[in-house]
C-alpha positions as semicolon CSV with decimal commas, in nm:
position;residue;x (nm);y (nm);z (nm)
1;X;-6,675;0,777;4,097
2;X;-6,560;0,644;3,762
3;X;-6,560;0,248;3,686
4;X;-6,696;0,172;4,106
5;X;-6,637;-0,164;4,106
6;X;-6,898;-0,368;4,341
7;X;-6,936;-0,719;4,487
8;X;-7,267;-0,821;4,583
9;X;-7,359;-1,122;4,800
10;X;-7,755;-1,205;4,766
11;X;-7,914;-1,493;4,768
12;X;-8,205;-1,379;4,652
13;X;-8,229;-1,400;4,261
14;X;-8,462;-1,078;4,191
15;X;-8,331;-0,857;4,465
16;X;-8,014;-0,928;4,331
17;X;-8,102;-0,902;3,975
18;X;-8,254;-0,569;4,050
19;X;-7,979;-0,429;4,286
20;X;-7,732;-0,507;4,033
21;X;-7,963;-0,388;3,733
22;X;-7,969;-0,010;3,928
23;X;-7,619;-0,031;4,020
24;X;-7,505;-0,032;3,665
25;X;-7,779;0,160;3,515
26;X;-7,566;0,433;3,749
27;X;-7,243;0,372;3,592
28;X;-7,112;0,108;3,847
29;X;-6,976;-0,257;3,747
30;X;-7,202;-0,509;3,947
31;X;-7,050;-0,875;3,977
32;X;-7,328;-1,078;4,181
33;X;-7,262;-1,379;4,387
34;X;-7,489;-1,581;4,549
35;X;-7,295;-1,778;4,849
36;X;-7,041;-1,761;5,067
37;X;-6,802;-1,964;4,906
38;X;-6,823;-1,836;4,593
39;X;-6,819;-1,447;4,706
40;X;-6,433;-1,572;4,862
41;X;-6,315;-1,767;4,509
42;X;-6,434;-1,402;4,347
43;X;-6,317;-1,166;4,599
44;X;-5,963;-1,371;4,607
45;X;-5,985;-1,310;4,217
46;X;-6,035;-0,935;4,225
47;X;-6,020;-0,570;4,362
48;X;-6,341;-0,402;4,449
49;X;-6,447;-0,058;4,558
50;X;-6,745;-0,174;4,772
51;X;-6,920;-0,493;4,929
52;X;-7,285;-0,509;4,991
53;X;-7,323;-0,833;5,174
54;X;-7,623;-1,046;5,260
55;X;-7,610;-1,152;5,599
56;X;-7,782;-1,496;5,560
57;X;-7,649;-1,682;5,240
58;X;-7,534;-2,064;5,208
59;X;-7,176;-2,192;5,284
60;X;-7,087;-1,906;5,444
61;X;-7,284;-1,603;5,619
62;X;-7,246;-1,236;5,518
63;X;-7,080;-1,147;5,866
64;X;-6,816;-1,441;5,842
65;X;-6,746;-1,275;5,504
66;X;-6,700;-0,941;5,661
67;X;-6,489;-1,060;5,935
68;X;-6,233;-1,235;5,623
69;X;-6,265;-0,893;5,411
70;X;-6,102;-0,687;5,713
71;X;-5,823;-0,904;5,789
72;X;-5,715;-0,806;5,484
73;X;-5,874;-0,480;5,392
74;X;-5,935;-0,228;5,683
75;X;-6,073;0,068;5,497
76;X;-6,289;-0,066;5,175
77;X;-6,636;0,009;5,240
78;X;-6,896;-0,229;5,349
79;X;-7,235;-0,223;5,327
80;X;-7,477;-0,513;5,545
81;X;-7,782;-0,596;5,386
82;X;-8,043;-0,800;5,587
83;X;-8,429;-0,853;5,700
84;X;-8,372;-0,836;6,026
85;X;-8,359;-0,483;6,196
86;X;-8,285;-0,525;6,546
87;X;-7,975;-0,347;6,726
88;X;-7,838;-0,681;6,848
89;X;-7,832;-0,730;6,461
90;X;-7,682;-0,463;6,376
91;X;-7,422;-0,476;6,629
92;X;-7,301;-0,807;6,495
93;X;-7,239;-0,634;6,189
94;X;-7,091;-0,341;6,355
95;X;-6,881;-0,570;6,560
96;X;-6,723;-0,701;6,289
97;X;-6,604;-0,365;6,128
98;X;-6,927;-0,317;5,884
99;X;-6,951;0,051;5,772
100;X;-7,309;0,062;5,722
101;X;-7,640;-0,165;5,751
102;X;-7,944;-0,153;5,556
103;X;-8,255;-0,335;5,683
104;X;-8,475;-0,491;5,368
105;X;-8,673;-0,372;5,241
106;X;-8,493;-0,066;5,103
107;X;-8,480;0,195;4,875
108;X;-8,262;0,138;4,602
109;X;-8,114;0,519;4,577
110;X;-8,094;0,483;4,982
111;X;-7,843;0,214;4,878
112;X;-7,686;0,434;4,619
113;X;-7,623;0,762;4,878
114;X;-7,479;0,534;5,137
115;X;-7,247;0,383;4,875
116;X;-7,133;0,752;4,774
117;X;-7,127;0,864;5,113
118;X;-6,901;0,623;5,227
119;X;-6,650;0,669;4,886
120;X;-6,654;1,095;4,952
121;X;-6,536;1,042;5,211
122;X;-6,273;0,789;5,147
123;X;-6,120;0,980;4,903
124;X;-6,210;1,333;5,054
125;X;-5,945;1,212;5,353
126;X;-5,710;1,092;5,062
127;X;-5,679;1,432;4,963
128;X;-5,574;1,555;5,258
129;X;-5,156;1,573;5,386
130;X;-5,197;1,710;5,728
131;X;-5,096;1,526;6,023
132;X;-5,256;1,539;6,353
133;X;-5,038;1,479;6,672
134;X;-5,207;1,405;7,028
135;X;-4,944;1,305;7,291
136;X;-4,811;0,949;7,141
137;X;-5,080;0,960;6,903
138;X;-5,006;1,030;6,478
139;X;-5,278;1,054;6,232
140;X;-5,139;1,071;5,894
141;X;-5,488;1,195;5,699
142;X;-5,343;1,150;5,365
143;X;-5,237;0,775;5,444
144;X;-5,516;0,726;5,637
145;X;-5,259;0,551;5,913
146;X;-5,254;0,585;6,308
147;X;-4,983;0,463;6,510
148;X;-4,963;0,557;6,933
149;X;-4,629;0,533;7,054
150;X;-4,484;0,418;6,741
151;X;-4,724;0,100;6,702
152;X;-4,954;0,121;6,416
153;X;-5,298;0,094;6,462
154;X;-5,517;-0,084;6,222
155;X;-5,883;0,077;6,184
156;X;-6,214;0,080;5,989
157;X;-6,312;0,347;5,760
158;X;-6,581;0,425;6,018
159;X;-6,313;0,432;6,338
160;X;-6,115;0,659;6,136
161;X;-6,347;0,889;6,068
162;X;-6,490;0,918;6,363
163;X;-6,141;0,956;6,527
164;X;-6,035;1,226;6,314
165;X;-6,312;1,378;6,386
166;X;-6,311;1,378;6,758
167;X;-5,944;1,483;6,756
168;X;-6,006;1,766;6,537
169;X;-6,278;1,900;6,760
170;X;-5,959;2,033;6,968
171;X;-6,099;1,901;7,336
172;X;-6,488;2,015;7,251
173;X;-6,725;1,793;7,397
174;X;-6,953;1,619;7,103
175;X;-7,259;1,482;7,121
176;X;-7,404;1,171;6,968
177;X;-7,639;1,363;6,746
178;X;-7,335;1,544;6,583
179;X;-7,124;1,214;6,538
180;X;-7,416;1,033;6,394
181;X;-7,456;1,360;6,085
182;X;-7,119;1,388;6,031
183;X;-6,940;1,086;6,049
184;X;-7,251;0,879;5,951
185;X;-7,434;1,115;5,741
186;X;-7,783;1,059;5,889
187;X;-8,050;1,196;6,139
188;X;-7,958;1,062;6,501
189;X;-8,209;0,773;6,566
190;X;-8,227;0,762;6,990
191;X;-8,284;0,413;6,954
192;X;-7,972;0,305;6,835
193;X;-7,581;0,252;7,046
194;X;-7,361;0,284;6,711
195;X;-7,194;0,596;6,814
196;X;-7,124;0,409;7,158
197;X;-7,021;0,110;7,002
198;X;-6,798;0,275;6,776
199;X;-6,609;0,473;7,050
200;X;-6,584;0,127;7,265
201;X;-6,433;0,004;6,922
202;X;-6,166;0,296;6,932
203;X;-6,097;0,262;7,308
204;X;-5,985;-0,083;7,275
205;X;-5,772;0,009;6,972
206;X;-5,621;0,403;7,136
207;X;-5,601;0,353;7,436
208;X;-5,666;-0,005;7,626
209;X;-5,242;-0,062;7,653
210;X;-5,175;0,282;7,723
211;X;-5,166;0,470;8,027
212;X;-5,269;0,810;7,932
213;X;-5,626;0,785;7,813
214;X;-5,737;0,989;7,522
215;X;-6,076;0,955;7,417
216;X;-6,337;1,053;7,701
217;X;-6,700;1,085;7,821
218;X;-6,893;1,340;7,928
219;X;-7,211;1,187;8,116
220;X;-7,535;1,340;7,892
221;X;-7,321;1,596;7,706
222;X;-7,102;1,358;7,502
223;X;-6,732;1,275;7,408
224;X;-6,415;1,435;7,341
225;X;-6,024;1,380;7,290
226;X;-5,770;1,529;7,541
227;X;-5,564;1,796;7,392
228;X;-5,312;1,754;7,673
């Protein structure tokens, strides 16, 4: 991508020094921040393309951060950087609409292929003019906009991936292993619930105040979408 534009929020002087020093030896623009507060007086300042976020900085944490960036901004990719490695860590993150989470320390072109990953994509679905109709369900691809029963529906890069890509399955059942390489881009790891928590994300969103339930499980196989 030409001229990315990223915001990083790192605490740490030399990690961020050296984050932003590879960042921008690849072509990006790297503005660094180094708390809470000022990541907000920045971000209310200017557009980015991506936000790599430290979860434990002054003023104001890293998940507080990316629980203000998705009031505003349901699709820009985010990226959760933190020591910690636990699921109940990463679930936080996850809970609060992260796209991604990488557990220091890290390889710097891991960071770089996630960041891609997530833009393909992005723009991949831009490209695209189809739209997909389930019941009361629309997905306009090229707008990247839902809306069941003529309310729209406000998701996360992530939950609209993952949707289109259940719905586009036509009723076949998927497994965990083939959400996690497709819509996450990774080898399935058994010890981790994103796909669930993901789907429990677009449950509450697709169908909680709707009678007709759309998204399903399969006990040990997977999930799938009703064609109906």
């Amino acid at each position: 991508m030409i001229d990315m534009k990223i915001l990083l929020l790192e605490d740490d002087l030399i990690l961020s020094a050296e984050v932003s020093k590879f960042l921008e030896n690849k072509g990006a623009t790297c503005t660094k921040v180094y708390s809470g507060d000022k990541f907000q007086e920045v971000y209310e300042q200017n557009k980015f393309d991506v936000y790599l976020l430290d979860i434990n900085v002054p003023k104001i944490t890293g998940l507080e951060i990316c629980s203000m960036i998705r009031k505003k901004e349901s699709l820009v990719p985010i990226i959760m950087i933190s020591a910690y490695g636990e699921f109940s860590d990463k679930k936080m993150a996850y809970k609060r609409f992260a796209d991604d989470y990488l557990v220091k320390p890290f390889h710097f072109d891991e960071l770089w292929l996630k960041i891609n990953s997530l833009l393909r994509r992005s723009f991949k679905d831009e490209g695209l003019d189809d739209v997909i109709s389930i019941d009361n369900l629309i997905i306009n691809k090229s707008q990247r906009k839902v809306t069941r029963g003529g309310q729209e529906i406000t998701l996360t890069l992530k939950e609209f991936q993952l949707l289109v890509f259940l719905v586009e399955a036509q009723g076949r059942i998927l497994s965990k292993q083939q959400i996690s390489e497709q819509v996450w881009e990774h080898n399935f790891n058994t010890n981790t619930n994103t796909v669930e928590v993901y789907i429990n994300f677009l449950r509450k969103k697709i169908d909680k105040d709707f009678d007709v339930k759309l998204i399903h499980t399969r006990s040990g196989f997977g999930y799938y979408v009703s064609t109906i």
